[in-house]
C-alpha positions as CSV (number, residue, x, y, z in Angstrom):
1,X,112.4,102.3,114.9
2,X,114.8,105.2,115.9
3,X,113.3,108.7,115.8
4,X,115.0,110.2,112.5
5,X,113.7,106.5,110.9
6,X,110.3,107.6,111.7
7,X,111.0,111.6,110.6
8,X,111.7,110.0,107.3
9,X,109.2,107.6,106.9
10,X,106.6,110.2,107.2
11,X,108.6,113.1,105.1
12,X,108.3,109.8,102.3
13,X,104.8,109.2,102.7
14,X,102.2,109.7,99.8
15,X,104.1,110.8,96.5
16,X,107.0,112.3,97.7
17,X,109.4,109.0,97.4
18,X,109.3,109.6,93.6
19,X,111.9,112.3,94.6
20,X,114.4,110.1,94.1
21,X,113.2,108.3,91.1
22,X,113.8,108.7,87.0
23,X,111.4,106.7,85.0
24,X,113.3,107.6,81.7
25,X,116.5,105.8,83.6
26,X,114.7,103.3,85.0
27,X,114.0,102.1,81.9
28,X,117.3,102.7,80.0
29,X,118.8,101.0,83.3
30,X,116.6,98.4,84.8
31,X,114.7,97.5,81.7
32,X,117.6,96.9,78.9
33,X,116.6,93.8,76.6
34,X,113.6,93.1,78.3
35,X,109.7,94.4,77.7
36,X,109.6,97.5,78.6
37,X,105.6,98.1,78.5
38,X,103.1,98.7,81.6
39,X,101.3,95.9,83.3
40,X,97.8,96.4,83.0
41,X,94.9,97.0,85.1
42,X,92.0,94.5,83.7
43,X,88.4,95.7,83.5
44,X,86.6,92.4,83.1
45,X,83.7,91.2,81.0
46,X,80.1,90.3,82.3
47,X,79.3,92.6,84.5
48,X,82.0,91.8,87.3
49,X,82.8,94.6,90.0
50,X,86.3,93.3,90.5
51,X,89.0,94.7,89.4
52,X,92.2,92.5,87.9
53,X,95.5,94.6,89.8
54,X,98.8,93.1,89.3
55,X,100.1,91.7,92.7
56,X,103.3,89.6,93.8
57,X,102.8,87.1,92.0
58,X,102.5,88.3,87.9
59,X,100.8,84.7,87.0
60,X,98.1,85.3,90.3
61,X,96.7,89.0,89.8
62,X,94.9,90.5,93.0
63,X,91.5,91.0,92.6
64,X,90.3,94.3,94.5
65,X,87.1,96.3,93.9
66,X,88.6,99.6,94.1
67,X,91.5,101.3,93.9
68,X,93.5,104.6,94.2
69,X,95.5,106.1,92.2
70,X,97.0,109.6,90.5
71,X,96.3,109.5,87.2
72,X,99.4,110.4,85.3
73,X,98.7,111.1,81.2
74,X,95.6,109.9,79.6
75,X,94.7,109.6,75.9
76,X,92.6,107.8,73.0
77,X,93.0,105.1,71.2
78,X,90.9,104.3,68.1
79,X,91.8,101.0,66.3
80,X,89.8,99.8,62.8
81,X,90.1,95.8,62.2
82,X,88.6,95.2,58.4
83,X,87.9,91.4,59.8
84,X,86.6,91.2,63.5
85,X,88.8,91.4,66.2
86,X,89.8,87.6,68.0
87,X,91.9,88.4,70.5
88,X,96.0,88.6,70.1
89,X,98.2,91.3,69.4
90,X,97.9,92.0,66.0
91,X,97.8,95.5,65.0
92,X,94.6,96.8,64.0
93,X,94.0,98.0,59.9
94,X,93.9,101.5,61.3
95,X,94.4,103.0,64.3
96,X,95.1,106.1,66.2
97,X,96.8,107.4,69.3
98,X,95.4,110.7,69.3
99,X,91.7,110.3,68.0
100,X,92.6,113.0,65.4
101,X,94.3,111.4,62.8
102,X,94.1,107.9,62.0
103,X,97.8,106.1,60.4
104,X,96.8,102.8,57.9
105,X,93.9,101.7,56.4
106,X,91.8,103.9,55.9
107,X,93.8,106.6,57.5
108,X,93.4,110.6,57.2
109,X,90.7,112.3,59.7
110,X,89.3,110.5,62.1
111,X,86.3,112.8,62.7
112,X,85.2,112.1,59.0
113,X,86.0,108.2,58.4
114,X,83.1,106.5,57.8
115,X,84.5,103.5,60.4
116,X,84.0,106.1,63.2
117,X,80.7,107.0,62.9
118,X,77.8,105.2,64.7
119,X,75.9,102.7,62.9
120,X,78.7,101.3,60.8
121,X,79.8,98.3,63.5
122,X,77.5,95.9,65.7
123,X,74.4,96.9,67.6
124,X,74.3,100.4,66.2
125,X,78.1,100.4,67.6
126,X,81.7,102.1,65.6
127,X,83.4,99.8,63.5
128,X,86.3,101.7,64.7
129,X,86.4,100.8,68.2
130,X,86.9,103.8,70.6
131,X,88.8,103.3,73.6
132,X,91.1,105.7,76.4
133,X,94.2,104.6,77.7
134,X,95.1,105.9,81.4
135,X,98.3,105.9,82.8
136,X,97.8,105.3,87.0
137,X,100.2,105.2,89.5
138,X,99.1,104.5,93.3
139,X,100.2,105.5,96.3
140,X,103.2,103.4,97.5
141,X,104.6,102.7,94.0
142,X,107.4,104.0,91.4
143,X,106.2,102.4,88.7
144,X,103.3,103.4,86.4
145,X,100.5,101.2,85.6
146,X,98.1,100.7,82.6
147,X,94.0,101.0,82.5
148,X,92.6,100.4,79.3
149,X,88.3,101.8,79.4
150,X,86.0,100.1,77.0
151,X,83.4,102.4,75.2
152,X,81.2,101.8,78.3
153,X,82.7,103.4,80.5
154,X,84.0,106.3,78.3
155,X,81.2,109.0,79.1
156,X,81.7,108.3,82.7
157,X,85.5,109.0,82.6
158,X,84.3,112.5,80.0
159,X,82.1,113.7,82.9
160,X,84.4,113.0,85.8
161,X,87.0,114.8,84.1
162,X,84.6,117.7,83.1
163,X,83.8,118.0,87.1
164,X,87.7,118.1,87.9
165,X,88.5,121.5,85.1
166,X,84.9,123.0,86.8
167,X,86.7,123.0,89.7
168,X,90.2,123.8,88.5
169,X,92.0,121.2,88.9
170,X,93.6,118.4,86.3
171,X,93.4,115.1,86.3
172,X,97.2,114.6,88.1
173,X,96.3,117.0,90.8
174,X,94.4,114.7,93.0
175,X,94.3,110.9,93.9
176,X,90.7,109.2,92.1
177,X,89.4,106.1,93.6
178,X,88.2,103.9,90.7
179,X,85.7,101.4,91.1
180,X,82.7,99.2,88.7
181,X,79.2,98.8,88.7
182,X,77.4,96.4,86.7
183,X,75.2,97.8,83.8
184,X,73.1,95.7,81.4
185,X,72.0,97.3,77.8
186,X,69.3,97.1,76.1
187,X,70.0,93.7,74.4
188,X,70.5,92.0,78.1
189,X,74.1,92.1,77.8
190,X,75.9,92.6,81.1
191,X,79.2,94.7,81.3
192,X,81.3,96.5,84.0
193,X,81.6,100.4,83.9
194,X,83.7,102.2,85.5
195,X,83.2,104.6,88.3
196,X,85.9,107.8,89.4
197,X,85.4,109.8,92.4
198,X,88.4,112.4,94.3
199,X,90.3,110.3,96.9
200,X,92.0,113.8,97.9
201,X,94.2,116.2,96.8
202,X,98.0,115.9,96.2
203,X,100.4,118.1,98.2
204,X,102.3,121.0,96.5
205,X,105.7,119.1,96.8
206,X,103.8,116.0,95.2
207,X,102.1,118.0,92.6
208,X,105.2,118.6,91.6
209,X,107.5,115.0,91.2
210,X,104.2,114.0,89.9
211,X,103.7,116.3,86.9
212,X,107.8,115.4,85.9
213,X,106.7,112.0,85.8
214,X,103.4,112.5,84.0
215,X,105.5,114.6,81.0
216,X,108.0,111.5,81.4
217,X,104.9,109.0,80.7
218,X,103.4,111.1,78.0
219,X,106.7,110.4,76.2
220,X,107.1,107.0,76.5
221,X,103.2,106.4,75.9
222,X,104.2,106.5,71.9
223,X,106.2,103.4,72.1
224,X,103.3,101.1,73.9
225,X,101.3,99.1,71.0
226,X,97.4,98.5,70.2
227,X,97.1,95.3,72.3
228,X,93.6,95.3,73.5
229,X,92.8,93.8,76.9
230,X,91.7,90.4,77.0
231,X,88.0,89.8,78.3
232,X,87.3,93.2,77.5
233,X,85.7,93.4,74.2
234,X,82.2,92.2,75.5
235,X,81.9,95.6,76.9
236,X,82.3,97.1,73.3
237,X,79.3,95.5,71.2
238,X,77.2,97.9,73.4
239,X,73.4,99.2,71.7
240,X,74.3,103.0,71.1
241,X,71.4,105.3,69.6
242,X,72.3,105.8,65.9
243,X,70.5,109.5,66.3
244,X,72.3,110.5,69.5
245,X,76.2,108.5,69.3
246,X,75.1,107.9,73.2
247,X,75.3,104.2,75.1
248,X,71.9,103.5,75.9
249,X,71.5,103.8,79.6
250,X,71.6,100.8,81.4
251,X,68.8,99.1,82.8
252,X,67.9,99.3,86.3
């Protein structure tokens, strides 16, 4: 490799190739007539500590138990079935992309439907099930990626993100390694919760191409649906204390 091949190799490491990249033309470009959604990051059911990453090979998914990443936008998702969820992609009764104001059936507040309180679904659980969509992109890639957390893993993700503001920063200021433990609840039901910890933080010059493509994610969030991922609903029918709201802790 000649010297200025090297120079540039190492002025391109981290973040800083997304200098030269536009998701919003990517997609108008690139991504004409076909889906234009985010593969997914699976979180799976039964206690696993694997993570499901898209690889090479979209039908053969690497299976890695952790990961880094920057993570871009991140927001909730409530969605309200009136008959039990099966699987598929059907849209839920009500749902919400904001966890302020649900759009359907019920619909209104989101704070004061009776679906979103604790103790109206399974096991002391929400009938409206409460989830957080997180928008990733690691190190090496142009091209955003999508992590969907269950309800068990939601106060984990709240107090991680809680540390980060103590200490001034945001959530797109520094690379978090994510990673699962298994838990078990009260009933004996296994599940995998999620785990974030700071990898290190970004560079000015990639704090900055990273926060244009966060507000260029934030945008196109709107347009992804309420598919939820499969193999992950096990981890919502968790026991939650109908006094407190809270998961019960799991067992050791």
């Amino acid at each position: 490799m000649a010297k200025n091949d090297k120079a540039l190799e190492v002025q391109k490491s981290g973040y800083l190739q997304l200098a030269d990249f536009n998701m919003n033309e990517a997609m108008a470009e690139e991504l004409d007539g076909l889906d234009g959604g985010f593969e997914r990051i699976k979180i799976p059911s039964a206690g696993s500590t694997v993570f499901e990453v898209p690889g090479e090979n979209p039908n053969e998914p690497d299976a890695v138990k952790e990961f880094s990443a920057v993570i871009l936008y991140h927001h909730p998702l409530f969605a309200y079935y009136k008959d039990k969820y099966t699987g598929g992609s059907n849209p839920p009764d009500c749902g919400s992309f904001d966890g302020v104001t649900g759009e359907g059936n019920p619909g209104g507040s989101c704070s004061k439907c009776p679906y979103n309180q604790f103790g109206s679904g399974e096991n002391g659980s929400k009938a409206c099930k409460n989830r957080r969509r997180i928008y990733v992109l690691r190190e090496g890639e142009i091209f955003p990626l999508l992590l969907s957390l269950p309800t068990g893993s939601l106060k984990e993700f709240s107090r991680y993100i809680k540390r980060l503001l103590s200490k001034g920063k945001k959530s797109n200021s520094v690379v978090t390694r994510f990673s699962l433990k298994k838990a078990v609840n009260s009933g004996g039901i296994a599940y995998s919760q999620a785990q974030f910890a700071v990898d290190r933080n970004l560079t000015a010059e990639e704090y900055a191409l990273i926060s244009r493509l966060s507000e260029q994610v934030k945008a196109y969030s709107k347009h992804i649906g309420y598919e939820v991922d499969s193999g992950a609903e096990a981890a919502d029918e968790l026991n939650v204390d109908p006094e407190t709201g809270e998961v019960i802790q799991p067992l050791k």
